[in-house]
NUNUKOL-65549 format. One line per 10 residues: number of its first residue (from 1); for each residue x, y, z of N, C-alpha, C. Coordinates in steps of 0.001 Angstrom, whole numbers. Example, Ala and Ser with C-alpha at 12.3 -4.5 7.8 and 13.67 -1.06 7.14 Angstrom:
<rs>
1	13190/-5690/7800/12300/-4500/7800/13200/-3300/7800 | 12850/-2250/7080/13670/-1060/7140/12900/30/7870
</rs>
This chain:
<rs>
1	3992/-25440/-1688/3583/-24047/-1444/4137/-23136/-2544 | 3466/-22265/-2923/3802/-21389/-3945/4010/-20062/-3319 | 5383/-19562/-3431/5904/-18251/-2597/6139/-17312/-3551 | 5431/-15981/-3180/5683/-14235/-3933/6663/-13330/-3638 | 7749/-13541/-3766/8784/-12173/-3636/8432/-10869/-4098 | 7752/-9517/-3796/8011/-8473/-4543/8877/-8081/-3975 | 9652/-7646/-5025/10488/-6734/-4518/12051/-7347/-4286 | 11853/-8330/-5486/12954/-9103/-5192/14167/-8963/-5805 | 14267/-7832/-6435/15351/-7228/-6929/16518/-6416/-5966 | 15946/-6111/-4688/15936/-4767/-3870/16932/-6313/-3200
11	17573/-5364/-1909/18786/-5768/-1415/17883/-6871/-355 | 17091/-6498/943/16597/-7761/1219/16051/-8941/818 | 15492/-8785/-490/14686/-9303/-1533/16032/-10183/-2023 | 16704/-9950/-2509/17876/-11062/-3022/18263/-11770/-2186 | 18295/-11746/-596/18798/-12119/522/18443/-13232/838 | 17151/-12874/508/15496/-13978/1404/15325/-14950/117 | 15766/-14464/-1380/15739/-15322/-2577/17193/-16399/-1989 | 18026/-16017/-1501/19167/-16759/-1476/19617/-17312/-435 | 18590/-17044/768/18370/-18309/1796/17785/-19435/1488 | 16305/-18986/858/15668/-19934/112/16115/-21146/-187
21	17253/-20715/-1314/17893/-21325/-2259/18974/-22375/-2014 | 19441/-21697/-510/20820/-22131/45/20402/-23388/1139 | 18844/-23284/1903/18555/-23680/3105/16846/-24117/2418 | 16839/-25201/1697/15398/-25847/1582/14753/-26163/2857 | 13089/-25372/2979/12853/-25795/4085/12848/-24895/5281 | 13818/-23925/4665/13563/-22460/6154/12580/-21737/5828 | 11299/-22397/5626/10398/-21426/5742/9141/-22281/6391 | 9852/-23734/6432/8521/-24214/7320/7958/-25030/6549 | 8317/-25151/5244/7259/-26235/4333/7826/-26337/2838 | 7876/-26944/1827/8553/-26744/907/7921/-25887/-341
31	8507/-25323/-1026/8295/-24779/-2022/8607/-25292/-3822 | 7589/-24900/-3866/6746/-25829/-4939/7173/-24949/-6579 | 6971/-23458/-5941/6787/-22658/-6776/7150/-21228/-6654 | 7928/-20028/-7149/8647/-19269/-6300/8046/-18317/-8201 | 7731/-17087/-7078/7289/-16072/-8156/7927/-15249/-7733 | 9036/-14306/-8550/9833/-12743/-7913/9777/-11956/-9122 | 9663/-10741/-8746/8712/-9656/-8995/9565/-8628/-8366 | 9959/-7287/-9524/10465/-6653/-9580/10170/-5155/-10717 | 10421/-4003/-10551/10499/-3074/-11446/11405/-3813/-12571 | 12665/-4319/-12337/13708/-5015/-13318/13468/-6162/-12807
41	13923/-7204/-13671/13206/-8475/-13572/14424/-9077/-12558 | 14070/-9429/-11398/15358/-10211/-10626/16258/-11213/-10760 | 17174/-11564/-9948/18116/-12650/-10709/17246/-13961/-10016 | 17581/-15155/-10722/17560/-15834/-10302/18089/-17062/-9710 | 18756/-17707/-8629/19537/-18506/-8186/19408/-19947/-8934 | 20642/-20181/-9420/20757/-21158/-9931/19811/-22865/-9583 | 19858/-22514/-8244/19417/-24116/-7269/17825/-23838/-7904 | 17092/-22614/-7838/16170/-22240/-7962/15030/-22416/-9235 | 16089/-22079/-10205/15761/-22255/-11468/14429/-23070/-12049 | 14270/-24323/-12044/13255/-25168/-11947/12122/-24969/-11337
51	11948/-23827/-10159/10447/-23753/-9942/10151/-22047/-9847 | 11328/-21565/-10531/11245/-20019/-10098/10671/-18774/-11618 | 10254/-17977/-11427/9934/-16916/-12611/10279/-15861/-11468 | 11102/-14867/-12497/11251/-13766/-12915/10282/-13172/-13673 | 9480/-11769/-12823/8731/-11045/-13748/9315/-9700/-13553 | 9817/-8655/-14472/9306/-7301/-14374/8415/-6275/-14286 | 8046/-6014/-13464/6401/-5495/-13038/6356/-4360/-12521 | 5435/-3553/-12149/5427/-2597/-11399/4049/-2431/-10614 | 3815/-2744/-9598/2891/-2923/-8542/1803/-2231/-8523 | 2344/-935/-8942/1492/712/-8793/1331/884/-10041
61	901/-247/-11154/322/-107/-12740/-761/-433/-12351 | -2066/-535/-13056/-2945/-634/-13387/-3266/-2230/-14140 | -3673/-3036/-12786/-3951/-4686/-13733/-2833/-5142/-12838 | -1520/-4897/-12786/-704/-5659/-11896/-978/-6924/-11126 | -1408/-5754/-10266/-2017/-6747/-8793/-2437/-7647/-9008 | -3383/-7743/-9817/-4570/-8762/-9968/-3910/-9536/-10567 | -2931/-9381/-11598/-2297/-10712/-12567/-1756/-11021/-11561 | -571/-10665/-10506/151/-11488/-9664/-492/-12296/-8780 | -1799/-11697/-8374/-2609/-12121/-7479/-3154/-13604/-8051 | -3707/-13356/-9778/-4247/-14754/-9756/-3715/-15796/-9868
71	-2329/-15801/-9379/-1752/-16994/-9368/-1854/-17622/-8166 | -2550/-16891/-7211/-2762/-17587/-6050/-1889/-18109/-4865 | -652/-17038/-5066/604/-17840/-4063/320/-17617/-2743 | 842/-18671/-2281/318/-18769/-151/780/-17875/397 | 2098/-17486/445/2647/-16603/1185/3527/-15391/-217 | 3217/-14389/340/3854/-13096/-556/4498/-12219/361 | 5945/-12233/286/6323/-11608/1080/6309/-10047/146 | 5764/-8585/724/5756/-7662/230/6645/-6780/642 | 7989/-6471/100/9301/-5941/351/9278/-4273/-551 | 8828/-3956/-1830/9265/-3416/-3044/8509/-1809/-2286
81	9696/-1011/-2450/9206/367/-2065/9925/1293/-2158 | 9704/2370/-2246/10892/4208/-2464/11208/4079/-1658 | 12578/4222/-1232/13007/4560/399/13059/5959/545 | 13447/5980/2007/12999/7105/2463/13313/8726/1677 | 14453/8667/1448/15359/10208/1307/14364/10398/-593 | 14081/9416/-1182/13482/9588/-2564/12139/10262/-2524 | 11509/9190/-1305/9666/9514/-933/9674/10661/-941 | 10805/11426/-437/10679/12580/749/10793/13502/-398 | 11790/12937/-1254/11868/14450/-1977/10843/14107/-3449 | 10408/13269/-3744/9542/13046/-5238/8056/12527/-4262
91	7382/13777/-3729/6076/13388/-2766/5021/12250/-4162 | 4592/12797/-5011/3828/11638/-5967/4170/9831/-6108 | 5673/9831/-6599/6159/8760/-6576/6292/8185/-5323 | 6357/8855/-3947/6322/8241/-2675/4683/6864/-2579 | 3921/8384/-2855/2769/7358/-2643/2343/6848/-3536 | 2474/6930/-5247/2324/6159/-5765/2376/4571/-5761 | 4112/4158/-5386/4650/2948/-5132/3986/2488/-3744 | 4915/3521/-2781/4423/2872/-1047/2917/2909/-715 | 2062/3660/-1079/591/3663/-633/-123/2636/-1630 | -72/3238/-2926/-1203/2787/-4117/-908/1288/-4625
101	376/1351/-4698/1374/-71/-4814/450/-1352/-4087 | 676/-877/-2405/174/-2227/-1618/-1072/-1802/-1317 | -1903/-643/-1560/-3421/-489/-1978/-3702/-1748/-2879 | -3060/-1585/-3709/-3293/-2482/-5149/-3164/-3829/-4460 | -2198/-4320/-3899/-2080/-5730/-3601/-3168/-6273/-2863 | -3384/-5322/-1760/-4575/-5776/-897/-6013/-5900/-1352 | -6488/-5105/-2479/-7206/-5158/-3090/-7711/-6579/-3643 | -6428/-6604/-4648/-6213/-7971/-5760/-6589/-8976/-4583 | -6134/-9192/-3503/-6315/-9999/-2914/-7395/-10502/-2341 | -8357/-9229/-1691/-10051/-9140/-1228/-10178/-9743/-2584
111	-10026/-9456/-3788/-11463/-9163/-4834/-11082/-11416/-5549 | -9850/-11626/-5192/-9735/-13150/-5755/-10218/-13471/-5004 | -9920/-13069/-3392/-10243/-14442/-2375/-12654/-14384/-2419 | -12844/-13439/-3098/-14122/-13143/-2947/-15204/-14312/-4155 | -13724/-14478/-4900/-14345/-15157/-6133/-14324/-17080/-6404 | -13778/-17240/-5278/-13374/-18311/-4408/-12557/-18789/-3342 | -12600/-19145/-2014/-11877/-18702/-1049/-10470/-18789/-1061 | -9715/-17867/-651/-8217/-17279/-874/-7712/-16450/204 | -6910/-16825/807/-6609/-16014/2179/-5029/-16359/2685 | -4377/-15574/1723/-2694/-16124/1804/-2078/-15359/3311
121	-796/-16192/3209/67/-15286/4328/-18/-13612/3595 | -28/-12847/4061/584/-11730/3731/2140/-11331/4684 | 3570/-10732/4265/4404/-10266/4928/4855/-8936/4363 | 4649/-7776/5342/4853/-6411/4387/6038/-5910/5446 | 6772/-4990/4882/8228/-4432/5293/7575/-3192/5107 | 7438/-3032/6919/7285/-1777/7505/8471/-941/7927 | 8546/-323/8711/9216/628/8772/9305/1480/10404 | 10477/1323/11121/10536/2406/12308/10260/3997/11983 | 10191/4395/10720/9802/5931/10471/8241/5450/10929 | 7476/5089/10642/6086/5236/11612/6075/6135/12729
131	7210/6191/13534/7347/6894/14751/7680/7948/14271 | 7114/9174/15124/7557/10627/15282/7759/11213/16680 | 8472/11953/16815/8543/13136/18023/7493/13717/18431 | 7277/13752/19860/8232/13480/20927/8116/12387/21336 | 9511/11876/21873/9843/10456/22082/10146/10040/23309 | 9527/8684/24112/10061/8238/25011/11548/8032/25436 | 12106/7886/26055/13244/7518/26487/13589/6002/25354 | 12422/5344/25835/12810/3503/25093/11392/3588/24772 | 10880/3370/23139/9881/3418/22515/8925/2048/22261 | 8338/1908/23226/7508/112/23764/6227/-200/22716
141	5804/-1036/22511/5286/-2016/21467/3748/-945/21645 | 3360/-294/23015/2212/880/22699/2082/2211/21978 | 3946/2803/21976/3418/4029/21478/3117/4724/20306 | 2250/5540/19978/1914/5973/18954/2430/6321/17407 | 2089/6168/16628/2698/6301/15362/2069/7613/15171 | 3018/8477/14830/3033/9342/14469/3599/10119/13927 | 4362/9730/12516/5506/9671/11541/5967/11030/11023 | 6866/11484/11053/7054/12780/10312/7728/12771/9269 | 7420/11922/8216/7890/11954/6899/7343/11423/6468 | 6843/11886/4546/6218/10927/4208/6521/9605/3707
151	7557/9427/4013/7862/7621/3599/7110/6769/5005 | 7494/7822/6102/6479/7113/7180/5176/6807/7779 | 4207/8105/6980/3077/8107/7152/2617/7011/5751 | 3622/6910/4572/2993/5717/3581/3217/4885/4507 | 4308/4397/5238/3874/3031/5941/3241/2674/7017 | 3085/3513/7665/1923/3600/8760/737/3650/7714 | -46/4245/7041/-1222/3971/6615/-1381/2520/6139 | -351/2249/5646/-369/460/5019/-290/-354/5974 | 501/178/7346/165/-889/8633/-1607/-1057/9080 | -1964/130/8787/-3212/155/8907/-4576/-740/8244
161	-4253/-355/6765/-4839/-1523/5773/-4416/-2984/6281 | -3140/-3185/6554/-2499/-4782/6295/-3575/-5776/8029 | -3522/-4790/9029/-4458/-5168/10149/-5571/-4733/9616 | -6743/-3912/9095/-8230/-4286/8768/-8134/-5607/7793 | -7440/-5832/7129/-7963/-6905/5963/-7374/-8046/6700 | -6291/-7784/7510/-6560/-9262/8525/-7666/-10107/9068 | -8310/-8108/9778/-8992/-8320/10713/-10411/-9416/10104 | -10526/-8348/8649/-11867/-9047/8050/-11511/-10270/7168 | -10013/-10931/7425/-10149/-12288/7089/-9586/-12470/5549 | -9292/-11125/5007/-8895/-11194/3598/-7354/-11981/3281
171	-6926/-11527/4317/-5160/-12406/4376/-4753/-12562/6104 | -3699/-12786/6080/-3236/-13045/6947/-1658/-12342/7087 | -1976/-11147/7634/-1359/-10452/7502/-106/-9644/8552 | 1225/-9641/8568/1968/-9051/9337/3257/-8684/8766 | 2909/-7335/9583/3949/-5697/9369/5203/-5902/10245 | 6213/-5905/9146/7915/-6501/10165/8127/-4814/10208 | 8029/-4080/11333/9250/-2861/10992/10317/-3171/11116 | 11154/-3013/10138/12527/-2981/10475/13057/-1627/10784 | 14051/-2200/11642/15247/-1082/11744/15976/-842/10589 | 16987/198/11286/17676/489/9730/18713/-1008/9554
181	18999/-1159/8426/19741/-2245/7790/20908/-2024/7454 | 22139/-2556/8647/23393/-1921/8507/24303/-3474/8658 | 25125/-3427/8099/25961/-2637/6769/25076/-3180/5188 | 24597/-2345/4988/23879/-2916/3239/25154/-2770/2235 | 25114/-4078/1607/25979/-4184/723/25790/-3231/-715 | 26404/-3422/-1526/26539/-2538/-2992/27197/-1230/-2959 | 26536/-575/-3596/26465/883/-3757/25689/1642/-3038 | 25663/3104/-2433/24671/4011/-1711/23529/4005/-2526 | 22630/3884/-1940/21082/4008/-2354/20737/5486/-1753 | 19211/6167/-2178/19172/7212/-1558/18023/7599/-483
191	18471/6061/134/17918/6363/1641/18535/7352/2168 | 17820/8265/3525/18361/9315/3851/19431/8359/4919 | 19153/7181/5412/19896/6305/6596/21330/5794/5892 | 21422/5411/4403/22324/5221/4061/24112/5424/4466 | 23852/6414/5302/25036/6854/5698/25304/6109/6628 | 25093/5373/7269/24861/4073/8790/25688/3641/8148 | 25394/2963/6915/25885/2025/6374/27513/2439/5268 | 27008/3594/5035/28417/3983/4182/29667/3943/4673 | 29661/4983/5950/30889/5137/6978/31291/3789/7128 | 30980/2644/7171/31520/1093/7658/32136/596/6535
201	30668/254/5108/31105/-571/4293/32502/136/3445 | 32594/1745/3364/33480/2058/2182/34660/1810/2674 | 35395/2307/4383/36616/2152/5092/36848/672/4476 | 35909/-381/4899/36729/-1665/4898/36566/-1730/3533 | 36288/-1192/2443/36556/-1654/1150/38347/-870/943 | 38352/231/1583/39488/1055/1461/39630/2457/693 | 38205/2367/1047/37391/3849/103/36961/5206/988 | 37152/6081/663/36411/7172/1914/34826/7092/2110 | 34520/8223/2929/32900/7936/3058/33198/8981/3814 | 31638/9713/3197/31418/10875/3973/29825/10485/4809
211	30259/11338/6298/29595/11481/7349/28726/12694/7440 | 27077/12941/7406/26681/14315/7137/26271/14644/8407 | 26521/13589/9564/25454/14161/10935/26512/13812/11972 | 26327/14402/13007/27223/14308/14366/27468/12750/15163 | 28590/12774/15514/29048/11150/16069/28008/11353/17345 | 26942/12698/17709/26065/12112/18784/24850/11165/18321 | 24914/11150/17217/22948/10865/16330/23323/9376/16977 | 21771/9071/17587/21740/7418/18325/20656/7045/17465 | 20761/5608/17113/19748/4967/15942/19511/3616/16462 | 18543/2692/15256/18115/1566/15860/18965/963/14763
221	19435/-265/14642/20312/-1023/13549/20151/-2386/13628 | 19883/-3157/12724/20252/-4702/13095/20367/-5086/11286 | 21178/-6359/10923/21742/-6628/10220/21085/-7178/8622 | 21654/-7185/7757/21241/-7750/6811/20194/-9486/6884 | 21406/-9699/8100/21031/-11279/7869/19824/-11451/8856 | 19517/-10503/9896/19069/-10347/10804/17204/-10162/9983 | 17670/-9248/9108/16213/-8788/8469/16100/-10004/7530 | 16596/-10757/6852/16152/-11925/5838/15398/-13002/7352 | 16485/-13294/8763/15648/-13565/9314/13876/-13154/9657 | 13661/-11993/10257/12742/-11839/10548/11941/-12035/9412
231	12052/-12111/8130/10904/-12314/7561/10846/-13799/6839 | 11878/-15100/7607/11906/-16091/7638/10898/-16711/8191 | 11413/-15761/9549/10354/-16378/10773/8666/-15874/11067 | 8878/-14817/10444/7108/-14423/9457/6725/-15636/8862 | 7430/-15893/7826/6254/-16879/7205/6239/-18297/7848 | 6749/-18793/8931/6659/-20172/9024/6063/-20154/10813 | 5974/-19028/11480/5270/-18524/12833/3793/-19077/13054 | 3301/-19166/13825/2173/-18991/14059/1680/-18188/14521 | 1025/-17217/13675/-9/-16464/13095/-1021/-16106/14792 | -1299/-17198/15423/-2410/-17053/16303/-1852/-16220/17369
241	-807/-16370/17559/-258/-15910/19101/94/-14143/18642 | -101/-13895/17894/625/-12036/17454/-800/-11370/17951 | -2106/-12029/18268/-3377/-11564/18129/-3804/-9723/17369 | -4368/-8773/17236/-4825/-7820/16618/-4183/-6819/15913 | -2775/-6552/17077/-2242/-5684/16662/-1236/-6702/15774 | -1533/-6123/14103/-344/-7314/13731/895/-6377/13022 | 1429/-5366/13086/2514/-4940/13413/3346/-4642/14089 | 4559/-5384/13941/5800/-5969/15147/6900/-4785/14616 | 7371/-4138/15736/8812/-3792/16008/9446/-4693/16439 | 10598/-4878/15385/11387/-5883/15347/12789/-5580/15994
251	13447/-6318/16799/14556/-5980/17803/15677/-5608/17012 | 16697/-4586/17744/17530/-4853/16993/18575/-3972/18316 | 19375/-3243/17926/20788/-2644/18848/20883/-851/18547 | 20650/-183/19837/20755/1030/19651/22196/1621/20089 | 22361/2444/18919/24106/2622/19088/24180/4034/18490 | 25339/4858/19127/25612/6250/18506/26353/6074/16957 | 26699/6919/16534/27382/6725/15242/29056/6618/15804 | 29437/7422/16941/30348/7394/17337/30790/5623/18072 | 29569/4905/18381/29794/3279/18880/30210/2694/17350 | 29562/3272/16439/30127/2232/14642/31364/2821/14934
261	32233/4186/14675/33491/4443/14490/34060/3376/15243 | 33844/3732/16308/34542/2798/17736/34372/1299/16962 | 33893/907/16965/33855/-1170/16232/34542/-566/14788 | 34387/-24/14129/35323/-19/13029/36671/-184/13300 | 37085/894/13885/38443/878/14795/39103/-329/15068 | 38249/-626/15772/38553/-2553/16778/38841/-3306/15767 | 38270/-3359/14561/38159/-4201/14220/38876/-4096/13163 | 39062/-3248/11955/39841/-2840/10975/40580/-1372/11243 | 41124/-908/12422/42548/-324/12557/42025/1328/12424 | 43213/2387/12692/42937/3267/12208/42951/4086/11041
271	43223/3296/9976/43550/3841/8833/42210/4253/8018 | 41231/2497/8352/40095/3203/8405/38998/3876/8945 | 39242/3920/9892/38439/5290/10282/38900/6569/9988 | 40432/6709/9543/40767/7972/9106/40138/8419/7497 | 39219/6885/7000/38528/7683/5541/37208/7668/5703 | 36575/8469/7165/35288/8915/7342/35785/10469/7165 | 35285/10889/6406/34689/12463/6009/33772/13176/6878 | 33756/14243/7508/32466/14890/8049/32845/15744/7052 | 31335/15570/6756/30848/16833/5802/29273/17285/5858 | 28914/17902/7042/27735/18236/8024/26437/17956/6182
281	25364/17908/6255/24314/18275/5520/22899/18033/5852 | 22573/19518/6352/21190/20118/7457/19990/19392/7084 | 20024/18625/5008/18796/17965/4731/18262/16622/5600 | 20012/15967/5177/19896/14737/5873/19969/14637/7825 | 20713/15655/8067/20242/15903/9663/19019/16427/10244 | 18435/16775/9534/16977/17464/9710/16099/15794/9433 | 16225/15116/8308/15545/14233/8389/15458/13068/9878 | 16964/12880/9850/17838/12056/10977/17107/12408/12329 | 16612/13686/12588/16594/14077/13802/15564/13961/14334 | 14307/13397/13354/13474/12990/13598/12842/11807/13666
291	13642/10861/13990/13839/9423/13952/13570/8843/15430 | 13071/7765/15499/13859/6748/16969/14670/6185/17321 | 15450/6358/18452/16700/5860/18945/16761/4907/19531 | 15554/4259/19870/15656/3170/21195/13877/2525/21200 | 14444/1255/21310/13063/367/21017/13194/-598/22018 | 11943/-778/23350/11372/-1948/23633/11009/-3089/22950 | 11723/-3867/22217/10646/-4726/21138/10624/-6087/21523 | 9801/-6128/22961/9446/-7011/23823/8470/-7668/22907 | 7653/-7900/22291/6580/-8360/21615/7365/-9384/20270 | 7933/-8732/20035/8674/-9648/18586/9670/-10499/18839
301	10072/-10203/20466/11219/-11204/21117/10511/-11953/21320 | 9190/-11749/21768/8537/-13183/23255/8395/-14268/21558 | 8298/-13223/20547/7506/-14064/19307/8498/-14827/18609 | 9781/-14233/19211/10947/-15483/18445/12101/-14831/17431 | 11628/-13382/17394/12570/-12787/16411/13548/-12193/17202 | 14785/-12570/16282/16090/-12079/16858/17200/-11112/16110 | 17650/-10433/17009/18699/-9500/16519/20477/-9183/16952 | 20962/-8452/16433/22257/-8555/17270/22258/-7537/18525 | 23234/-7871/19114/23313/-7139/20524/24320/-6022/20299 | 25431/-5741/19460/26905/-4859/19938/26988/-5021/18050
311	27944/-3753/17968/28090/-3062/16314/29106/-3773/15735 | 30097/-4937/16234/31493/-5551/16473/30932/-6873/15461 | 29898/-7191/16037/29115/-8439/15645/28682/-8059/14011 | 27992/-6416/13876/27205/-5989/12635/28308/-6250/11676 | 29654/-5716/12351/30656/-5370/11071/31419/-7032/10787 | 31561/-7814/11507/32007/-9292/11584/30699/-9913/10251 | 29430/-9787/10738/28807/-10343/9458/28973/-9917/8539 | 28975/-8845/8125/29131/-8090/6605/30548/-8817/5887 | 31660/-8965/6874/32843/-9087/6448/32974/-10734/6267 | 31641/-11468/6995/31906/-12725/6331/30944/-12686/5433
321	30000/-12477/5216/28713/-12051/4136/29110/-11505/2807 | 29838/-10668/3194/30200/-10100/1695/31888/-9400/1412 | 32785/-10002/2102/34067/-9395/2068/34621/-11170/2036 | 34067/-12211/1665/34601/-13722/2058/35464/-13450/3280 | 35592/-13200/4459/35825/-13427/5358/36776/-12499/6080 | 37397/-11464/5017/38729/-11235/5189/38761/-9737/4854 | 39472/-8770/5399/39456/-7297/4723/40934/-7023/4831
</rs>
């Protein structure tokens, strides 16, 4: 099988390159041939080497698509996108990348499979911003998308495309929303959610971190390793049982910001939690406040995808994931 990473530069994208790499075979079938695809050209894992390319590309050029496309790979997982707090504030470049980007892919894809039959997995990284206010209590696999930002209405319109070109047979296609992705390793990115993740990872490095929204804000969260899963279990699933609607809210753990302090605490003391900063900022709480807190995601459970339950567990992986074991 010949597998498409875009977006494999980006933090899940290295993740899902380095399960791959680590675990031959977690995807259901072997791989033959591994294409990753990036604005900067991605790394590549050593084990990998022998069947892997590195390209630098950009999705939302002109011709792209179609070159990646005619290589014909089975499954493409489609990861590469502006996050939110960037979309929001550079509106062109939002939809350039997130709309025109996987416009382009889906395209490339109708116009090969038209020229002899071609009908790959498709896997695209959706997004809980789809949802807008006003909100249920617990937000179930029916209710409406109705996004109030534009990083969310780009991915709601692309949930949209990714089910018609299912529907008409062009790919085979399914939308993982993820939750937010906590604790993300590196450096702050300029997601507006980033801060989920800051307050945790900088304490246990032994660094401060500033907090811009109230220990009441309640969110959806599940883990690094959690999201390389779900889009494990995308490509090696069967396809038949998701029937029409093929975008899944994917499970994960709803927790206040004040439940992360609290597991920080437990777990690495008070010294660090004494280097969380509040330092209020109305942009990023204004964005925040229009978010979902709480997800039914009965549909992606019955389907096999799994998440963590408690924030104790989030901060335990990170610290064996990327701290070797120990802080």
């Amino acid at each position: 099988m010949h597998v498409m990473v875009i977006g494999a530069a980006g933090m899940i994208g290295r993740k899902l390159v380095e399960k791959i790499a680590a675990s031959p075979g977690a995807l259901g079938y072997d791989v033959e041939a591994l294409t990753l695809v990036d604005v900067v050209a991605p790394p590549v894992p050593d084990a990998l080497s022998p069947i892997a390319a590195a390209l630098s590309l950009d999705l939302s050029a002109q011709g792209v698509a179609e070159e990646l496309v005619a290589k014909r790979p089975d499954v493409i997982f489609h990861l590469a996108a502006i996050v939110s707090g960037e979309a929001e504030a550079d509106f062109d470049l939002g939809y350039r990348v997130n709309l025109d980007g996987t416009r382009n892919l889906f395209e490339a894809i109708r116009h090969e499979g038209a020229r002899a039959p071609y009908a790959p997995r498709v896997i695209f990284a959706s997004s809980i911003a789809v949802f807008g206010e006003p909100f249920p209590e617990r937000i179930g696999d029916d209710f409406f998308t109705t996004p109030l930002t534009s990083y969310g209405t780009q991915k709601a319109i692309c949930e949209l495309l990714l089910a018609d070109y299912t529907r008409k047979g062009f790919f085979d296609g399914i939308g993982i929303r993820l939750p937010t992705i906590c604790i993300r390793p590196g450096k702050p990115n300029k997601a507006a959610s980033g801060f989920f993740s800051n307050i945790l990872r900088e304490p246990l490095a032994g660094q401060e971190a500033v907090l811009p929204v109230d220990e009441s804000v309640r969110h959806w969260f599940a883990s690094p390793r959690s999201a390389v899963g779900f889009f494990v279990h995308a490509a090696r699933m069967d396809t038949s049982r998701i029937g029409p609607r093929r975008n899944l809210t994917m499970p994960g753990l709803s927790a206040l910001v004040g439940e992360e302090i609290e597991a920080l605490g437990r777990i690495a003391g008070p010294k660090a939690v004494a280097l969380i900063r509040r330092e209020p900022d109305p942009v990023i709480r204004r964005i925040v406040s229009g978010w979902a807190t709480d997800f039914d995601a009965r549909r992606a459970s019955e389907l096999g995808f799994r998440a963590e339950t408690n924030f104790d567990e989030i901060i335990r992986i990170h610290i064996e994931d990327e701290l070797g074991g120990r802080i």
